[in-house]
MOPAC internal coordinates of N, CA, C and O (Angstrom, degrees):
PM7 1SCF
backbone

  N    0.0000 0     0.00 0     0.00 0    0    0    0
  C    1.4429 1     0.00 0     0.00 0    1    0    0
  C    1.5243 1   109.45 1     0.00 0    2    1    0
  O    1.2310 1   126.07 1   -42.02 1    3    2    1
  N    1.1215 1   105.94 1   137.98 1    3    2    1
  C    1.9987 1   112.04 1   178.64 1    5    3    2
  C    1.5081 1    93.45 1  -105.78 1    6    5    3
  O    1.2310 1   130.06 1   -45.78 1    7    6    5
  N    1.7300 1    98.21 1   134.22 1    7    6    5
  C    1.1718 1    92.81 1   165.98 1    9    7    6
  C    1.7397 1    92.29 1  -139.00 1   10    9    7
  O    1.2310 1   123.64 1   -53.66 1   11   10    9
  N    1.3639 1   110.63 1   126.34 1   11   10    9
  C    1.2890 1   124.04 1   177.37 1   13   11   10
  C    1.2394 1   115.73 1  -102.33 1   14   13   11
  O    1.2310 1   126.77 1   -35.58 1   15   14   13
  N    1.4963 1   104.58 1   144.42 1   15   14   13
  C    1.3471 1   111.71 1  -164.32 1   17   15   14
  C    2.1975 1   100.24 1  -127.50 1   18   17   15
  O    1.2310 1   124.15 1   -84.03 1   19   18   17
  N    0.8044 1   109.64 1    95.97 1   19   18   17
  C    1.2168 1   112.96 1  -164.54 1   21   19   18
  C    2.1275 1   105.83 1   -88.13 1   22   21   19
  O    1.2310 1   134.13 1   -41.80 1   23   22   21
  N    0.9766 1    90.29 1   138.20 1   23   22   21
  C    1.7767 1   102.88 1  -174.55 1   25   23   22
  C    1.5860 1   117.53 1  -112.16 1   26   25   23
  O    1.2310 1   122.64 1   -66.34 1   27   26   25
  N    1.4886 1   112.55 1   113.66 1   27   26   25
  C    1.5651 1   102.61 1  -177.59 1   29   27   26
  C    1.7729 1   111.22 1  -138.84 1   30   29   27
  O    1.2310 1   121.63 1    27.28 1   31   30   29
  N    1.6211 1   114.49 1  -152.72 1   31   30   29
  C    1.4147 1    75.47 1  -151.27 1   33   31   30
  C    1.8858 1    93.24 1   -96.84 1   34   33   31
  O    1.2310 1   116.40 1   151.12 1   35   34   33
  N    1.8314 1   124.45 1   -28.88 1   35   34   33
  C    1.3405 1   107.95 1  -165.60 1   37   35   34
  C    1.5550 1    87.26 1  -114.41 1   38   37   35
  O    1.2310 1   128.67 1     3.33 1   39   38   37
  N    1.6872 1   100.90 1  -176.67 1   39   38   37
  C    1.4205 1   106.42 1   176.65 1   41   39   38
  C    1.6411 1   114.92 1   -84.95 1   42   41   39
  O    1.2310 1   115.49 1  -168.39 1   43   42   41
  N    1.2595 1   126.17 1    11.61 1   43   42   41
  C    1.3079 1   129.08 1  -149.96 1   45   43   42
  C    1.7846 1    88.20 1  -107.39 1   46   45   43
  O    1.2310 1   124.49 1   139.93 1   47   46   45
  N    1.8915 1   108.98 1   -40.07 1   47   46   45
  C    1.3310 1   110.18 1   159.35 1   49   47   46
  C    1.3097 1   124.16 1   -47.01 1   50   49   47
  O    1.2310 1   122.24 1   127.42 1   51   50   49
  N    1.2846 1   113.32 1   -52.58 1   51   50   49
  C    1.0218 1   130.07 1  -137.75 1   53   51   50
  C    1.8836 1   118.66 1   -73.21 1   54   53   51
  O    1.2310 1   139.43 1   124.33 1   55   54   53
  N    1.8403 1    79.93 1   -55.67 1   55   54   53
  C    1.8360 1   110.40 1   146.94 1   57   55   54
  C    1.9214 1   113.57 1   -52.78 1   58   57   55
  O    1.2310 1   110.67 1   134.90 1   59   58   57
  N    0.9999 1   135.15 1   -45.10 1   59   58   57
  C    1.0384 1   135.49 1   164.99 1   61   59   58
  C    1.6587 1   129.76 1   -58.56 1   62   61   59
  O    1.2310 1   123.74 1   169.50 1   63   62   61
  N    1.3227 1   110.43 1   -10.50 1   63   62   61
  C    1.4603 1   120.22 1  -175.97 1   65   63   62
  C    1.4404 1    88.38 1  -119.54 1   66   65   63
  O    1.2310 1   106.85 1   153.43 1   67   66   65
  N    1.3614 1   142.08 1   -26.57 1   67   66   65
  C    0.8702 1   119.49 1   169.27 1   69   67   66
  C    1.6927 1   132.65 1   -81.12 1   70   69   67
  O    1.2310 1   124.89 1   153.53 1   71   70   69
  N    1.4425 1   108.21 1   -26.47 1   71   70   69
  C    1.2980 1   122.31 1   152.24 1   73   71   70
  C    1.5390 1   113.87 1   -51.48 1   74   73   71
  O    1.2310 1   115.69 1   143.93 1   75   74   73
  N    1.2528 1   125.78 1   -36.07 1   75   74   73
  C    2.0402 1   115.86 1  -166.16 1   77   75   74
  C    1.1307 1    91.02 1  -106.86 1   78   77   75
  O    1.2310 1   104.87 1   172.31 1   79   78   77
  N    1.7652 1   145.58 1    -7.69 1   79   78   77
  C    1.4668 1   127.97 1   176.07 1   81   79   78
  C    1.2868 1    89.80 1   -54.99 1   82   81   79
  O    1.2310 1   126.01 1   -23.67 1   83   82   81
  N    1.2911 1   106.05 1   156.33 1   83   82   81
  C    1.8061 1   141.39 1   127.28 1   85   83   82
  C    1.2093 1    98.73 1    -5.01 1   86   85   83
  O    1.2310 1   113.24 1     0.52 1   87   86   85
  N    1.4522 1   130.38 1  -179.48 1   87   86   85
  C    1.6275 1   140.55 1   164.38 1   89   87   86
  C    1.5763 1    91.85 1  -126.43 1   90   89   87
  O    1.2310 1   123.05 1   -48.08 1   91   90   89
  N    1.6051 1   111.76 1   131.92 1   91   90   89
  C    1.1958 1   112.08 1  -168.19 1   93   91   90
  C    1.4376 1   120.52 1   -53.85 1   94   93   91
  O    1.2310 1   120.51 1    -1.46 1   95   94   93
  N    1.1158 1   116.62 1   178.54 1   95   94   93
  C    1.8685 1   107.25 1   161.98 1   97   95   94
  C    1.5774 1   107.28 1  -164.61 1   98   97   95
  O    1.2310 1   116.80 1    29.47 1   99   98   97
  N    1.1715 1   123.69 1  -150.53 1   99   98   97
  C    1.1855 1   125.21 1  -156.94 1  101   99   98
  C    1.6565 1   120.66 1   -62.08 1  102  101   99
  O    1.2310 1   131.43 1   148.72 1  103  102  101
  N    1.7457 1    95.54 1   -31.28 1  103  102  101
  C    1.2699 1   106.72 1  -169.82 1  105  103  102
  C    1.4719 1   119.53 1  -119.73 1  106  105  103
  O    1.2310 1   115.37 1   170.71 1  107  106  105
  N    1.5455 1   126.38 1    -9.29 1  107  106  105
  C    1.0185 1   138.97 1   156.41 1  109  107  106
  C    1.4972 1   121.62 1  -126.40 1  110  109  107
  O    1.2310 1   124.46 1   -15.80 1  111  110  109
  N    1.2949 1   109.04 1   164.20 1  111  110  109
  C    1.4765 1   119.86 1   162.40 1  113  111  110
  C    1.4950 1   131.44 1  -157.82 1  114  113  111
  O    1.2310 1   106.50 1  -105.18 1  115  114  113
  N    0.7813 1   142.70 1    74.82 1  115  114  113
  C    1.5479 1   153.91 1  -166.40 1  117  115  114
  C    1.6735 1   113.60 1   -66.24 1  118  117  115
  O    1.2310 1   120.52 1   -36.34 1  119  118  117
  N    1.2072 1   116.62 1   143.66 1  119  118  117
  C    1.4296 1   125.89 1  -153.99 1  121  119  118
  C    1.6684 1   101.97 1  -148.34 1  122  121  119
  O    1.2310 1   104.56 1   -22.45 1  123  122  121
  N    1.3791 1   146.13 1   157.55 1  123  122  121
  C    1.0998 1   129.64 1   166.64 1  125  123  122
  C    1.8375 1    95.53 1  -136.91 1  126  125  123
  O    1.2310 1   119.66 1   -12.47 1  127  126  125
  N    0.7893 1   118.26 1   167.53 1  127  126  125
  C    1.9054 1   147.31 1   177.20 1  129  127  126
  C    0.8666 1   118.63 1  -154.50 1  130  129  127
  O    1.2310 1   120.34 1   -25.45 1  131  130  129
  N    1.3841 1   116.95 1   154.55 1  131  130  129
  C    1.6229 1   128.06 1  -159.10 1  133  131  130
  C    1.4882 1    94.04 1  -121.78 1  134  133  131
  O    1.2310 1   111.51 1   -12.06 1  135  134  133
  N    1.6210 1   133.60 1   167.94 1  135  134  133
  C    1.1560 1   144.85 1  -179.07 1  137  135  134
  C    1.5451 1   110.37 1   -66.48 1  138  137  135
  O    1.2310 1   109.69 1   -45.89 1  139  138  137
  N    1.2645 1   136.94 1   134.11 1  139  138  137
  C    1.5459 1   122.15 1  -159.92 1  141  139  138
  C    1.4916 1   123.09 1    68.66 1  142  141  139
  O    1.2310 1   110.81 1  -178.13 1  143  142  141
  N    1.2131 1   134.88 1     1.87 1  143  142  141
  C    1.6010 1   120.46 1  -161.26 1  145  143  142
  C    1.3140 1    95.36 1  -101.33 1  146  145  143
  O    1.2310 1   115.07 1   -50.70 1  147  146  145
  N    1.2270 1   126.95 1   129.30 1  147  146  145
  C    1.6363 1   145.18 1  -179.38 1  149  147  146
  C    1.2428 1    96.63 1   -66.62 1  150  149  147
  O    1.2310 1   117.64 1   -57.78 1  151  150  149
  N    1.9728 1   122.09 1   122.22 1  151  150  149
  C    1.2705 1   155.92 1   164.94 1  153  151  150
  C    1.3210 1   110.93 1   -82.70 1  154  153  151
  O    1.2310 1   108.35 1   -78.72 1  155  154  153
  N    0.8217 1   139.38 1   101.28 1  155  154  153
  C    1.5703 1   144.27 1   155.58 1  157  155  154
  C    1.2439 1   126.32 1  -123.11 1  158  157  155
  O    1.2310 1   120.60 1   -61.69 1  159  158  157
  N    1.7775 1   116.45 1   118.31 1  159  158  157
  C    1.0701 1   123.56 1  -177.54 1  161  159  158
  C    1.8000 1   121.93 1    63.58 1  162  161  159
  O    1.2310 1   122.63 1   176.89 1  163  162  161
  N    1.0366 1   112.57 1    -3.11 1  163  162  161
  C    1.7238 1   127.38 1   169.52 1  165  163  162
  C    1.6559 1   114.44 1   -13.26 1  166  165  163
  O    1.2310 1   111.35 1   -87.60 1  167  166  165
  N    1.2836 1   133.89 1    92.40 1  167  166  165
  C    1.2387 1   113.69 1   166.17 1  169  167  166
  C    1.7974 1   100.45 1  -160.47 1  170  169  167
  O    1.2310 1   119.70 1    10.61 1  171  170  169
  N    1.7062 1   118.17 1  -169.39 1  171  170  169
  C    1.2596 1    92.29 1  -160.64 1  173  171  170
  C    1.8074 1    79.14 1  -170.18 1  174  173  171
  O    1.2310 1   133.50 1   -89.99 1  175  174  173
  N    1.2735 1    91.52 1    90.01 1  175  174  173
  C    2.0144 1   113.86 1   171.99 1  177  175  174
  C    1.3346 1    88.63 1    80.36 1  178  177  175
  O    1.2310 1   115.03 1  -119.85 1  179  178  177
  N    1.3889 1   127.02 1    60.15 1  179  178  177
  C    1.6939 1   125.05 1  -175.66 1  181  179  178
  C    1.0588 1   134.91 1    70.16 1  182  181  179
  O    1.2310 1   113.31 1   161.91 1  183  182  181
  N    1.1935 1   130.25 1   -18.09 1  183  182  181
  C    1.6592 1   158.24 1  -174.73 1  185  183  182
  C    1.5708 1   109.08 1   -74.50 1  186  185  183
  O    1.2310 1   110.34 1   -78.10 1  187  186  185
  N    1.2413 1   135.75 1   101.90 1  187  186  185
  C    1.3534 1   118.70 1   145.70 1  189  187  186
  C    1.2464 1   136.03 1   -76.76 1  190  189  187
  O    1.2310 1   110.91 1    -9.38 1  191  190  189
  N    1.3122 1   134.71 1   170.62 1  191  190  189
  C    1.4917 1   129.11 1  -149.76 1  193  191  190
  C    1.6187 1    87.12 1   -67.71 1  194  193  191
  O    1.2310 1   128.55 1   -21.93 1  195  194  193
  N    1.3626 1   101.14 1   158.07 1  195  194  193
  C    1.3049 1    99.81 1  -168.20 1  197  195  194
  C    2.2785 1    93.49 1  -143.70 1  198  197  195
  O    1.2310 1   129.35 1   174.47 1  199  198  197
  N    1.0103 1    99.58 1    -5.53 1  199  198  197
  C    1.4985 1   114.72 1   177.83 1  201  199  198
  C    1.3091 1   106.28 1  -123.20 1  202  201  199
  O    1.2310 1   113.66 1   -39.99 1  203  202  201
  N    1.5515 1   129.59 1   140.01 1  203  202  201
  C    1.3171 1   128.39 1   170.10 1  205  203  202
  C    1.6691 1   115.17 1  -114.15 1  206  205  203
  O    1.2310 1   104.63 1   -34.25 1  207  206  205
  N    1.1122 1   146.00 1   145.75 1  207  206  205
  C    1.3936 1   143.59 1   168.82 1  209  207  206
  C    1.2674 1   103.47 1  -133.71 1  210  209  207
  O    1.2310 1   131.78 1   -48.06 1  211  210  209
  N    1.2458 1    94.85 1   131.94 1  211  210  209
  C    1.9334 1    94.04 1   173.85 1  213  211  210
  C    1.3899 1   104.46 1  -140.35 1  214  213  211
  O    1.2310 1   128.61 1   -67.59 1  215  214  213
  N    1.5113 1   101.01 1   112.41 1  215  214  213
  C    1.6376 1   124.82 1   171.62 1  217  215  214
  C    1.7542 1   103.50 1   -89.70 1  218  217  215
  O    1.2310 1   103.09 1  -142.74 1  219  218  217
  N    1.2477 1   148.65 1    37.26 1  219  218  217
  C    1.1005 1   130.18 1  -172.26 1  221  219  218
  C    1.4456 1   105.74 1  -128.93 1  222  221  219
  O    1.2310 1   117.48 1   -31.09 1  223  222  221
  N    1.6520 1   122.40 1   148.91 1  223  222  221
  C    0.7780 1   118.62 1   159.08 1  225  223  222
  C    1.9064 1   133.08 1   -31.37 1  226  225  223
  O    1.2310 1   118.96 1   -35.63 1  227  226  225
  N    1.5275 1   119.59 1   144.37 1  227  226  225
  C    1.2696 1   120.51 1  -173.02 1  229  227  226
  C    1.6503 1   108.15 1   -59.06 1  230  229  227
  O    1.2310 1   113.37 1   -45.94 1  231  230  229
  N    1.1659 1   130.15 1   134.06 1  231  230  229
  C    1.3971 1   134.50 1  -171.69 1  233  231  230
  C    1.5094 1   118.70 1  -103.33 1  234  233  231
  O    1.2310 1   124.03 1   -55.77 1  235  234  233
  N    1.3064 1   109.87 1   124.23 1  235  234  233
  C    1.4610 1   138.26 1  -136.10 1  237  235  234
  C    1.2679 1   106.01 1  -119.75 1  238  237  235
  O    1.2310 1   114.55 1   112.51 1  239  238  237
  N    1.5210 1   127.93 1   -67.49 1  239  238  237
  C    1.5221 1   142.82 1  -155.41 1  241  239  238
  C    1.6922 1    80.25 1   -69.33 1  242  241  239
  O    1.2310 1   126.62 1   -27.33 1  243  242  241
  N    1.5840 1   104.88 1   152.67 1  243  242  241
  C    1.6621 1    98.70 1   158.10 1  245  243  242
  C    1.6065 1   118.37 1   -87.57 1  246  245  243
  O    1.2310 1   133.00 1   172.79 1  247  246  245
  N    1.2351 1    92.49 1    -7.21 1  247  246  245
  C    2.0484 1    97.55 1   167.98 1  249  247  246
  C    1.7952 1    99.16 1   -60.14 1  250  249  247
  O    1.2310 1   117.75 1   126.30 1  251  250  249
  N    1.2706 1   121.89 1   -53.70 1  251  250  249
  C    1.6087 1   126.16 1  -178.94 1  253  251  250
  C    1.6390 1   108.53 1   -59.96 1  254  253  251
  O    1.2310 1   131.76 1   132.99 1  255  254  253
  N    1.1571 1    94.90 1   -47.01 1  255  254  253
  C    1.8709 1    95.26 1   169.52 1  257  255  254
  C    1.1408 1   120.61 1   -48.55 1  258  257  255
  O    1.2310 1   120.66 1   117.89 1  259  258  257
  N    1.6788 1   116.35 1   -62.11 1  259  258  257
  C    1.5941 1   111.97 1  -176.00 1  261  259  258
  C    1.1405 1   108.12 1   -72.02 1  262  261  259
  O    1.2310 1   111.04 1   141.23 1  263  262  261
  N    1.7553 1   134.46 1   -38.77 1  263  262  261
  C    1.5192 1   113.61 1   167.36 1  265  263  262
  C    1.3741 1   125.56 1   -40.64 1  266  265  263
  O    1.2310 1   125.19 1   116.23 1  267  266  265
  N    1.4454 1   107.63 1   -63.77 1  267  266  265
  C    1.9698 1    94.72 1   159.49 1  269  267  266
  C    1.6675 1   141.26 1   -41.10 1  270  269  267
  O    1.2310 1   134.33 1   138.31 1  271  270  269
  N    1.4567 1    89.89 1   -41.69 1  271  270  269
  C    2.0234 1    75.91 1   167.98 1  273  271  270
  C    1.0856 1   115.00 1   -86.90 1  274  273  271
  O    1.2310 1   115.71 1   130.44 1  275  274  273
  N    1.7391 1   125.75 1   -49.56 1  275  274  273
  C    1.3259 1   117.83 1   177.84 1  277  275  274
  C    1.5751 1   130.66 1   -68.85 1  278  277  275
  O    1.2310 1   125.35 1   162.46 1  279  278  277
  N    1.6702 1   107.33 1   -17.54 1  279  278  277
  C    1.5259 1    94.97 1  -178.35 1  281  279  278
  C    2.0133 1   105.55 1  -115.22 1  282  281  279
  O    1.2310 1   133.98 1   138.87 1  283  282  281
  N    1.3159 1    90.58 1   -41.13 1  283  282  281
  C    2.0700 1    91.53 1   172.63 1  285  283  282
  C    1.2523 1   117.38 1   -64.73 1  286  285  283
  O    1.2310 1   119.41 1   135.25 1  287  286  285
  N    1.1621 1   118.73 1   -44.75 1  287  286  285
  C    1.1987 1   114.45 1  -149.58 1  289  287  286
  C    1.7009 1    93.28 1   -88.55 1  290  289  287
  O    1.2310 1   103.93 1   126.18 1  291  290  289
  N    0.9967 1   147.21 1   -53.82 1  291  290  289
  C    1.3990 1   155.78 1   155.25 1  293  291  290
  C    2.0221 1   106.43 1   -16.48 1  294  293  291
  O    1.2310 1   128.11 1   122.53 1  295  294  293
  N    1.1396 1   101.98 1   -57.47 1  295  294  293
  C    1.7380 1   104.81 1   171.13 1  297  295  294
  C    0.8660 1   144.99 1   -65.36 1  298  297  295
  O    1.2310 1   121.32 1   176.45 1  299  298  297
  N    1.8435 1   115.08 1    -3.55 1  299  298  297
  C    1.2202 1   131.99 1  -179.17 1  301  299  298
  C    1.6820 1    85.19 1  -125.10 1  302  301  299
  O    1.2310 1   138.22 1   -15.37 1  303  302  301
  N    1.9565 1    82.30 1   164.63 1  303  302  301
  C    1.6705 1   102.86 1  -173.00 1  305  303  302
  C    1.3850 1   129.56 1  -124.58 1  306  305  303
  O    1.2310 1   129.09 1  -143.16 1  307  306  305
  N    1.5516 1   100.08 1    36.84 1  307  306  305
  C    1.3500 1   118.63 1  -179.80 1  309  307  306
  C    1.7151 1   126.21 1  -130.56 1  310  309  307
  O    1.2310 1   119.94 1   -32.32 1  311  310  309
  N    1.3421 1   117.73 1   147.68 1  311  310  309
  C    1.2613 1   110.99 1  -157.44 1  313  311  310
  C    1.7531 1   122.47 1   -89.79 1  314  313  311
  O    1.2310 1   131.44 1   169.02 1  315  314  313
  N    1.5204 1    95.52 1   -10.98 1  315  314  313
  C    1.5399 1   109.81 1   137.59 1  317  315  314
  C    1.2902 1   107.44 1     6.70 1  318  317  315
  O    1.2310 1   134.85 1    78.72 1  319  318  317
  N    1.9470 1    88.87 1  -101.28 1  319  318  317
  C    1.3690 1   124.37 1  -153.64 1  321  319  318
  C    1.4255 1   103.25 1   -41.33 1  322  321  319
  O    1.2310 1   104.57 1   145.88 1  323  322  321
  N    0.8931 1   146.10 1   -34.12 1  323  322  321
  C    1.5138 1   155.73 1  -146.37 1  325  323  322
  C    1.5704 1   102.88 1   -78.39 1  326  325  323
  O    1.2310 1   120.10 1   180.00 1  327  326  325

């Protein structure tokens, strides 16, 4: 199962990609997050994101930095991200 977890830059995107995805199903599921948005526990029939996409501007502030290592990069389950 793919479960993608797609990254962009506000929540107004973010809500909006999640409204026009697909509705998940057996073999996919697509999810979107915004830069900063608190991850907890994220997964979907046991699965954590296991695909990453990142539509967002390049991240600059070190507030955007440590959200990426300490909170994105930790919630997904691929070595990618790293």
């Amino acid at each position: 199962m793919v479960f993608e977890l797609i990254v962009v830059d506000t929540k107004e995107e973010a809500d909006f990609i999640n409204l026009t995805v697909a509705k998940p199903n057996d073999h996919r599921k697509t999810y979107a997050v915004f830069v900063g948005q608190t991850i907890c526990g994220l997964h979907h029939r046991g699965v954590r994101p296991n695909r990453l996409t990142r539509w967002h501007r390049e991240l600059t502030t070190e507030m955007e930095l440590r959200w990426n290592a300490e909170v994105l990069i930790p919630s997904v389950r691929i070595k990618e991200a790293l």
